[in-house]
C-alpha positions as CSV (number, residue, x, y, z in Angstrom):
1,X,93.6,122.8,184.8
2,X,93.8,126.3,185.4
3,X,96.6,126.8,187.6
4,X,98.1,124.8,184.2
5,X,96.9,127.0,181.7
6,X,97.9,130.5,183.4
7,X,101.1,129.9,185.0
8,X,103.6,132.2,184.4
9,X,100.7,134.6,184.5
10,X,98.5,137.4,186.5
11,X,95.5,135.2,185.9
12,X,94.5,132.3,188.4
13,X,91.2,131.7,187.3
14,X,88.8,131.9,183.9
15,X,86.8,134.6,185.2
16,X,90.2,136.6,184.9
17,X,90.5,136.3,181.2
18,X,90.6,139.1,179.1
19,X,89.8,139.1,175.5
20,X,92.6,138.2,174.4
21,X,92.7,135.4,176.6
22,X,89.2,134.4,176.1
23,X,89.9,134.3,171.8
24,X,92.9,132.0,172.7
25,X,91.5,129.2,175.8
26,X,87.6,129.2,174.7
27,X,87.9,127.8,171.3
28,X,84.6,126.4,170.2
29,X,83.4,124.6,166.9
30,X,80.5,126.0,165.0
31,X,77.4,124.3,167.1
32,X,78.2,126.2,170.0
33,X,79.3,129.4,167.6
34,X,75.0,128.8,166.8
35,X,74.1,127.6,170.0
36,X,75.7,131.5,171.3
37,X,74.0,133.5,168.6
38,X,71.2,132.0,169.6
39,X,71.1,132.9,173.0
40,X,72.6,136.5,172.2
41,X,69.3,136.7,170.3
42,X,67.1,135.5,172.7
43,X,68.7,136.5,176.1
44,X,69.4,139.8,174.4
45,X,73.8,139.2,175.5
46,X,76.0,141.9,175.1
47,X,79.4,140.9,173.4
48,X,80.5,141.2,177.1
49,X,77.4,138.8,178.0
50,X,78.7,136.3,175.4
51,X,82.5,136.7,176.7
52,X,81.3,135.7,179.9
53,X,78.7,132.8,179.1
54,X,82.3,131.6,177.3
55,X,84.4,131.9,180.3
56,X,81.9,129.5,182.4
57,X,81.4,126.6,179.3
58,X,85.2,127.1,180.0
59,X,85.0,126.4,183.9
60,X,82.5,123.7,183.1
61,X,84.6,121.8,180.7
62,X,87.5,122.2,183.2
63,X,85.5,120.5,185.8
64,X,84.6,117.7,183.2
65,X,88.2,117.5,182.8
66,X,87.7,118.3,179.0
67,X,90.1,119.8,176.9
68,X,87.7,121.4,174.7
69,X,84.6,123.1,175.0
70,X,81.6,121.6,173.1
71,X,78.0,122.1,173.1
72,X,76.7,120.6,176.0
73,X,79.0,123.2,178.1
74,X,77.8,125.9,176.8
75,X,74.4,124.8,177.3
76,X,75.0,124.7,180.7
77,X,76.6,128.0,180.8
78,X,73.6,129.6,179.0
79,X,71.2,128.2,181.6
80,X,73.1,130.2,184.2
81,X,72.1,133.5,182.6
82,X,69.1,135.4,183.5
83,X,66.7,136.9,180.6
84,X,67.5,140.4,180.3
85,X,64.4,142.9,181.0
86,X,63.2,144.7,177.6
């Protein structure tokens, strides 16, 4: 799936993505816009952090063979994350 989406491209893979990118292939409906506030919150993610957590619910869904991202792969991505220190 992602030889698909980036051909013509520089990127191979989704932990290439810029911004731009990330805006355009990690589309996400509302519960997971709250399900990622959430963990910003509580994991204490950087914009970068949450750029990232988006580029794996991305890989995930990919694996899944979804089109879309929904809530359980960002779940999963999430889980993957370690608690920052504070």
């Amino acid at each position: 799936m992602q030889r698909e989406r980036f051909k013509g491209s520089a990127i191979y893979c989704n932990a290439q993505m810029g911004a731009r990118e990330v805006r355009e292939h990690c589309r996400h409906d509302d519960g997971c816009a709250r399900l990622l506030e959430g963990a910003m919150r509580a994991l204490g993610l950087s914009a970068r952090g949450y750029a990232r957590v988006l580029k794996v619910a991305r890989t995930i869904a990919d694996l899944g063979g979804e089109t879309k991202i929904g809530l359980a792969h960002v779940a999963e991505a999430i889980q993957y994350r370690e608690r920052s220190c504070s």
